[in-house]
ZASE-831141 format. One record per residue (C-alpha): residue number from 1; x, y, z. Coordinates in steps of 0.001 Angstrom, whole numbers. Example, Ala and Ser with C-alpha at 12.3 -4.5 7.8 and 13.67 -1.06 7.14 Angstrom:
BEGIN
@resi 1&px 12300&py -4500&pz 7800
@resi 2&px 13670&py -1060&pz 7140
//
This chain:
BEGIN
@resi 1&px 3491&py -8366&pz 21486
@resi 2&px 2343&py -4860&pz 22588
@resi 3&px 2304&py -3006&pz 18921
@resi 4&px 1867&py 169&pz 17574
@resi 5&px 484&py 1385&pz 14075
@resi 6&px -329&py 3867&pz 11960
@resi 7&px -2769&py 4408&pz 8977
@resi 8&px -5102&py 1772&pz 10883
@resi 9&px -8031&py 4081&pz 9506
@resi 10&px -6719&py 3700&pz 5700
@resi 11&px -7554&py 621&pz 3274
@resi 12&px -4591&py -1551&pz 4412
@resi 13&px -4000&py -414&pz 8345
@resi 14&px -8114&py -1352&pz 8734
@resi 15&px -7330&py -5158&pz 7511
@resi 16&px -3638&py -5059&pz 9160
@resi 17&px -5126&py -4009&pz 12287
@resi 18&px -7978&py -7074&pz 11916
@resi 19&px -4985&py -9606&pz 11865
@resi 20&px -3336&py -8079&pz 14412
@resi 21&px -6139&py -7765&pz 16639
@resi 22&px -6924&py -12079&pz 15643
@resi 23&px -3362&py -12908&pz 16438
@resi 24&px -3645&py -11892&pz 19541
@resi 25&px -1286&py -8859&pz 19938
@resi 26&px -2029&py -5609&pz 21688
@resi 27&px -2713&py -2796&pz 19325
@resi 28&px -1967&py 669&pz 20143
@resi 29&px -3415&py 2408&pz 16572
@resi 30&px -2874&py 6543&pz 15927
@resi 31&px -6008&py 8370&pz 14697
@resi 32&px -6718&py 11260&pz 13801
@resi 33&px -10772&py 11231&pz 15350
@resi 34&px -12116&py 9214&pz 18452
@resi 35&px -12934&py 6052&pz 17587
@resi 36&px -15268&py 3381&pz 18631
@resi 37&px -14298&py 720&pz 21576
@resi 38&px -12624&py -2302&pz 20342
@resi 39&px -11229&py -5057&pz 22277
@resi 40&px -7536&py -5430&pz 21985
@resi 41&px -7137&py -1880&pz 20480
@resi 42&px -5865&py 1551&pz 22329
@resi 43&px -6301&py 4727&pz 20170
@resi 44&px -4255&py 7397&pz 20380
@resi 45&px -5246&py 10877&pz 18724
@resi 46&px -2703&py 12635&pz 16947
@resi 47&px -1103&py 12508&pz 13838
@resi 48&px 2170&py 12542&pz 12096
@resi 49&px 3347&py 16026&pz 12355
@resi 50&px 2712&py 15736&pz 16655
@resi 51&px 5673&py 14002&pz 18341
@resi 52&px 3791&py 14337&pz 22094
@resi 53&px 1178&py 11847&pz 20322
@resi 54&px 3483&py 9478&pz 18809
@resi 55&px 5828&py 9081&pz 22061
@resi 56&px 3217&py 8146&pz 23575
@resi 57&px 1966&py 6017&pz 20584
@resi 58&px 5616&py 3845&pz 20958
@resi 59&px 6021&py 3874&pz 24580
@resi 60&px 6438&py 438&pz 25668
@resi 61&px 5962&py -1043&pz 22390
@resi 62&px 7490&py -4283&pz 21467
@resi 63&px 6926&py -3061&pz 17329
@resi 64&px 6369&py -549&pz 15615
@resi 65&px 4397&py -625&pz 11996
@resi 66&px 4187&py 2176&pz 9983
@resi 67&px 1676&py 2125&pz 6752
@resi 68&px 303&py 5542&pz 6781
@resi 69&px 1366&py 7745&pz 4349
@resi 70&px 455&py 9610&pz 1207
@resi 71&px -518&py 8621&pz -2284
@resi 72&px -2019&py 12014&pz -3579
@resi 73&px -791&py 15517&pz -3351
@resi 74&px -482&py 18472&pz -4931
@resi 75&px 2946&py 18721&pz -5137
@resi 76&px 6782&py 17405&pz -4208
@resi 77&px 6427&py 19263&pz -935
@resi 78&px 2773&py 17333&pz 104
@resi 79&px 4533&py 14002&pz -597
@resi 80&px 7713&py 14515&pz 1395
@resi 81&px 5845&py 15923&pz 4779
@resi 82&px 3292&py 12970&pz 3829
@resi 83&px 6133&py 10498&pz 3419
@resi 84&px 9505&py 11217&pz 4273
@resi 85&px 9317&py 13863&pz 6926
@resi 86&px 6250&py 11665&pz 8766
@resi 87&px 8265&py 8577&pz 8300
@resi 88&px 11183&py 10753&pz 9905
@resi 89&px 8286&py 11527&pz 13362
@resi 90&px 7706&py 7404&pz 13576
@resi 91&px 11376&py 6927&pz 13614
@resi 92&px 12334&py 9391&pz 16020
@resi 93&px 9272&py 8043&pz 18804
@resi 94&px 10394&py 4302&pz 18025
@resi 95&px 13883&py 4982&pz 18813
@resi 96&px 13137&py 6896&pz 21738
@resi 97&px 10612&py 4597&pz 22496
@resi 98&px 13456&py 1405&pz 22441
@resi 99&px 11195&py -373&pz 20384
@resi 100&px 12814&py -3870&pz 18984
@resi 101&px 11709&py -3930&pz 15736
@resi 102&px 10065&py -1672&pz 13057
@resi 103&px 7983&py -1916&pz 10061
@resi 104&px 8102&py -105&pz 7068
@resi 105&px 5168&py -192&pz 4390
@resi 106&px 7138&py 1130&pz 1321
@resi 107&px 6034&py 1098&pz -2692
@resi 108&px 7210&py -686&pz -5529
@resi 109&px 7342&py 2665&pz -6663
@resi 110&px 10419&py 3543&pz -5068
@resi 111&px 12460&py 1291&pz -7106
@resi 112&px 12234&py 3976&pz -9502
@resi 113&px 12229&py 7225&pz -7393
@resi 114&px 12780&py 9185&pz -10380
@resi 115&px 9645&py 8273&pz -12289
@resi 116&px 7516&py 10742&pz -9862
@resi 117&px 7440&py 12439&pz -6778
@resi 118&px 5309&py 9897&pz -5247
@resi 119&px 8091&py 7299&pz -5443
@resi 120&px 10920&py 10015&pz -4609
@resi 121&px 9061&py 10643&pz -1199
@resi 122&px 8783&py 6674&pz -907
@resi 123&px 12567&py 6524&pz -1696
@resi 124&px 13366&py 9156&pz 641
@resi 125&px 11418&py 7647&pz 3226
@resi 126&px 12856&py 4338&pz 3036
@resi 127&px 16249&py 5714&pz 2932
@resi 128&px 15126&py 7441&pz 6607
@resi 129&px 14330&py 3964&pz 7551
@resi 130&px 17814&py 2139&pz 6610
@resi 131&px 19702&py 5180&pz 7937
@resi 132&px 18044&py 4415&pz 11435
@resi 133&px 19244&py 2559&pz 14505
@resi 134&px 16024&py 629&pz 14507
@resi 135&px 16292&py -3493&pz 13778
@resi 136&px 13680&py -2714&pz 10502
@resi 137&px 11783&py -4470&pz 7575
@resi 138&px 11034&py -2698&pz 4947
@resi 139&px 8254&py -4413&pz 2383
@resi 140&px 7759&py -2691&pz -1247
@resi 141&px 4297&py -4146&pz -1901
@resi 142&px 2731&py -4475&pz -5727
@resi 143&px -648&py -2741&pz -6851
@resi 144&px -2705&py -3600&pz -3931
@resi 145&px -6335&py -4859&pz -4106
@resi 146&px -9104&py -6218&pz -2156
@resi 147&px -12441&py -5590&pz -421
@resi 148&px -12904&py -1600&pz 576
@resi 149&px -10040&py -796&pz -1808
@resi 150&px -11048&py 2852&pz -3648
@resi 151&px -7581&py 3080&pz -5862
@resi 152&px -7963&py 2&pz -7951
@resi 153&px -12233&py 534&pz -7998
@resi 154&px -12097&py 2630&pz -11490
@resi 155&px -10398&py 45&pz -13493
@resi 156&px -12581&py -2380&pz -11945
@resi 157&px -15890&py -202&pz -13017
@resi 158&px -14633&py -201&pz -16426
@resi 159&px -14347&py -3774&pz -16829
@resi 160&px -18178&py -3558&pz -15793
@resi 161&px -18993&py -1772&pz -19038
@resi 162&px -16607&py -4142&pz -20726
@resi 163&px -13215&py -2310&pz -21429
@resi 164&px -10188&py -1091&pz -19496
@resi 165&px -7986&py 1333&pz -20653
@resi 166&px -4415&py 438&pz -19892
@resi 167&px -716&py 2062&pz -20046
@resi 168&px 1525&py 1207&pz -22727
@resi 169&px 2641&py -2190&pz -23105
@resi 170&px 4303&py -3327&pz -19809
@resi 171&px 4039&py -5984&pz -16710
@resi 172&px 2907&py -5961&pz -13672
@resi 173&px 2349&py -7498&pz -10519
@resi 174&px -490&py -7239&pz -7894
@resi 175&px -1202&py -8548&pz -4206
@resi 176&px -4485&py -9382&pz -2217
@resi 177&px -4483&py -7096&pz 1151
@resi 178&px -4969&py -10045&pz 3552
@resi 179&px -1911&py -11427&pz 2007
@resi 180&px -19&py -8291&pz 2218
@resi 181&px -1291&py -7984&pz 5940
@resi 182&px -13&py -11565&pz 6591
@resi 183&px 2989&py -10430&pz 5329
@resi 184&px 3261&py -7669&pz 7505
@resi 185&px 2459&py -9788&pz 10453
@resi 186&px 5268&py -12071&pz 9850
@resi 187&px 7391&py -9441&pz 9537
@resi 188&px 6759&py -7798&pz 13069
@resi 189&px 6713&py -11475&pz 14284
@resi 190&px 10788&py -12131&pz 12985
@resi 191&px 13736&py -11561&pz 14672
@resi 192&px 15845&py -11443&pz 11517
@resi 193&px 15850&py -7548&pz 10606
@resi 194&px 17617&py -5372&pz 8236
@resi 195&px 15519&py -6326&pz 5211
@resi 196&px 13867&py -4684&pz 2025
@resi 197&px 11525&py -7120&pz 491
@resi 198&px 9292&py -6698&pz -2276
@resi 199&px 6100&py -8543&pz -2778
@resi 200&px 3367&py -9907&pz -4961
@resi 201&px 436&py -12541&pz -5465
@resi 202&px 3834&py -15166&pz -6520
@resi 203&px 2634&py -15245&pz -10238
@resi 204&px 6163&py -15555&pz -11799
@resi 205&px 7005&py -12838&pz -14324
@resi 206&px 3825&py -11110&pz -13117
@resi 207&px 940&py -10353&pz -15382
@resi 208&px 1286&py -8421&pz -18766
@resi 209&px -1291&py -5440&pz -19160
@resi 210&px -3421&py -6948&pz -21409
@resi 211&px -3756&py -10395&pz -19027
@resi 212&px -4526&py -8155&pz -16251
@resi 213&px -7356&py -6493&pz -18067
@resi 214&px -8573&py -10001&pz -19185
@resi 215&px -8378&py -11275&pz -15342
@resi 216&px -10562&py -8378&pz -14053
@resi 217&px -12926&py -8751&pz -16863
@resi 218&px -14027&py -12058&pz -15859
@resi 219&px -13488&py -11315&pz -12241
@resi 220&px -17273&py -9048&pz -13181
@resi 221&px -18640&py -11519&pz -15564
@resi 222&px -17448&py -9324&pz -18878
@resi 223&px -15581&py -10313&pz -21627
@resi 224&px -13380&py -6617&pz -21981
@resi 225&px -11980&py -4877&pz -24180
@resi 226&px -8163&py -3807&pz -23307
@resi 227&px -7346&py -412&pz -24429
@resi 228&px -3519&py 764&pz -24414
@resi 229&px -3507&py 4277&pz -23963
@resi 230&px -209&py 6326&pz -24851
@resi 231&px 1508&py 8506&pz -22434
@resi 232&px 55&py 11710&pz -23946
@resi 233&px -3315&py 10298&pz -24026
@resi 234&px -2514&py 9316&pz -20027
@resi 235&px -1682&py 12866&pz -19672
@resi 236&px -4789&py 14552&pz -21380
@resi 237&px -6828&py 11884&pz -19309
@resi 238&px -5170&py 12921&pz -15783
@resi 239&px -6160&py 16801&pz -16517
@resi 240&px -9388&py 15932&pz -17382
@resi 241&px -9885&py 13643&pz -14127
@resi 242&px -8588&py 16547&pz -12258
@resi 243&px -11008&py 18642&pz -13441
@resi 244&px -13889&py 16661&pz -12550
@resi 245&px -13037&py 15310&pz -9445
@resi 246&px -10907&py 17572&pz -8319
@resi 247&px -8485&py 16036&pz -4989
@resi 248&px -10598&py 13194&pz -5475
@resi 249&px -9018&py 12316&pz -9309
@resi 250&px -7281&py 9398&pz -9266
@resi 251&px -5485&py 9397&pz -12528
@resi 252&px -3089&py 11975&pz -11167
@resi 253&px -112&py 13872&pz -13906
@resi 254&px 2072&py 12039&pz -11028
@resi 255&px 713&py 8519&pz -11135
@resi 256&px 1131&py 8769&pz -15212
@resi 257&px 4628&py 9201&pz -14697
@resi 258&px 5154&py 5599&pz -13163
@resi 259&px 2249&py 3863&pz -14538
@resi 260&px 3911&py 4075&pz -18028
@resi 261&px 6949&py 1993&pz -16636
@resi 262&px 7297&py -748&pz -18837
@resi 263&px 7803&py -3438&pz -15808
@resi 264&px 6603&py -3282&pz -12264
@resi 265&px 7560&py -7008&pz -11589
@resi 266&px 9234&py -7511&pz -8246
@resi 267&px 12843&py -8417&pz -8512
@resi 268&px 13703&py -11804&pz -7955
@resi 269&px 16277&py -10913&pz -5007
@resi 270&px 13939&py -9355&pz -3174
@resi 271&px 11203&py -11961&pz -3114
@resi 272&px 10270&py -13019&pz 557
@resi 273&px 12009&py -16178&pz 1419
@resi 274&px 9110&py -18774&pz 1557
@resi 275&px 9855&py -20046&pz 5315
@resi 276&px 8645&py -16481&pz 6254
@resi 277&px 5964&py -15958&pz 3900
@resi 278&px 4167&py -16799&pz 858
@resi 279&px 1091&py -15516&pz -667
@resi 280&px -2197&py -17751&pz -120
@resi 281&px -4843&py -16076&pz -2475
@resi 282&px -5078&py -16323&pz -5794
@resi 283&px -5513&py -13379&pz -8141
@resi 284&px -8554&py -14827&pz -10166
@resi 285&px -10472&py -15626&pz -6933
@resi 286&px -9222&py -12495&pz -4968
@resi 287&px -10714&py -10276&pz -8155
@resi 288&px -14033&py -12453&pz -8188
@resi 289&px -14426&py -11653&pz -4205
@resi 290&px -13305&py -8175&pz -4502
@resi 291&px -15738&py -7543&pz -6816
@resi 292&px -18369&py -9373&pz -5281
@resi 293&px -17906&py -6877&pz -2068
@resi 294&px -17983&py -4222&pz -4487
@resi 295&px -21192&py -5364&pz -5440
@resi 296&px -22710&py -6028&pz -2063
@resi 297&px -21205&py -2388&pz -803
@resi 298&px -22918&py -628&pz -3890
@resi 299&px -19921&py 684&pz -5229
@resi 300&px -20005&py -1450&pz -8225
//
């Protein structure tokens, strides 16, 4: 299939566009700078906001998968240009591209739009997505992990010094990036549309807080100490990463507001059917490798 992409330069577009690239499809990847030669790959330049670049990102494309997007911004406008309003730009060059099918990369977080503007501009987006005249998948992945990850790296550095602070009691789920990308892939593959499917490493019930903690811990070779932090003290803590790292912070006042749900556990209904897909990596050893490439990449 001749398939286009965005976000190819971000965390899960770079191991997407690896599968992609193995499986023998013809990539056609937006970016924002010039980018080295690779076989199997066009580059585009442009970005969301410029329709001349994403017309001619979709023309003549069998797919189209859409992952870029934003997780940090200053406020409810940021998110919906980041989110909604470029989700809006891929629709409108995939339909007037007549492209068959269309991918959606979507957050558990918009299950619960109302929780933060992050997962109201996910909401939003997907909403774009079903309102569409595109044949579309949407998938609503867990906390993501995996080798050149930078969002999950801070919890993973404090099971190094042998504690992890953690929300209030809750659940949670997680998934490995090369299954999420396999995921993905199967998805573009399909011919049965229409769908919103949520997805994690197939740990029924998902993990509780405190397990998760635990798993990480020996994951780095620590025994750890879990730490449930309050909301307020989640607050406090998001001003104070703000203030040292600035747009780099991580621990945002809008990632508080949904990381104190009690349960971000993928509903039951919305779990891929196992004839398309099912998860091949186990947490335990997908923590142990992650943080071996942590290691070997000096960021650990």
């Amino acid at each position: 299939m001749r398939i286009a992409v965005t976000g190819t330069t971000g965390f899960v577009g770079g191991h997407l566009l690896a599968q992609l690239i193995a499986a023998g499809h013809d990539v056609r990847a937006l970016v924002r700078k010039e980018q080295p030669d690779r076989v199997g790959v066009t580059w585009v330049r442009g970005a969301l906001d410029d329709d001349d670049a994403l017309a001619t990102l979709c023309k003549d494309c069998d797919g189209v998968i859409h992952v870029a997007g934003v997780v940090n911004a200053p406020d409810a406008a940021g998110f919906d240009a980041g989110n909604r309003l470029g989700t809006l730009a891929v629709l409108r060059a995939a339909e007037g591209a007549a492209a068959s099918r269309f991918v959606h990369i979507s957050s558990l977080a918009a299950r619960e739009p109302q929780l933060s503007m992050y997962g109201a501009s996910k909401r939003a987006a997907e909403d774009a997505v079903v309102a569409s005249a595109l044949d579309w998948r949407i998938v609503r992945p867990t906390a993501i992990y995996g080798p050149g990850d930078t969002e999950m790296l801070d919890t993973f550095r404090m099971a190094k010094y042998g504690f992890v602070a953690l929300p209030p009691a809750g659940r949670m789920s997680v998934i490995h990036v090369g299954d999420l990308c396999r995921l993905i892939l199967a998805l573009v593959e399909t011919r049965e549309g229409r769908r919103l499917y949520e997805a994690d490493d197939g740990v029924t019930g998902g993990w509780t807080h405190r397990e998760f903690a635990v798993a990480l811990g020996t994951a780095v070779g620590r025994k750890v100490i879990a730490l449930p932090m309050p909301k307020s003290v989640l607050r406090i803590a998001s001003r104070l990463d703000h203030i040292f790292r600035g747009k780099g912070a991580k621990l945002t006042d809008d990632r508080v507001g949904y990381l104190t749900h009690p349960d971000w556990t993928i509903a039951v209904e919305r779990r891929v059917p196992p004839d398309l897909w099912t998860p091949q990596i186990k947490t335990s050893e997908g923590l142990a490798a992650t943080a071996t490439w942590y290691r070997d990449h000096h960021w650990l």
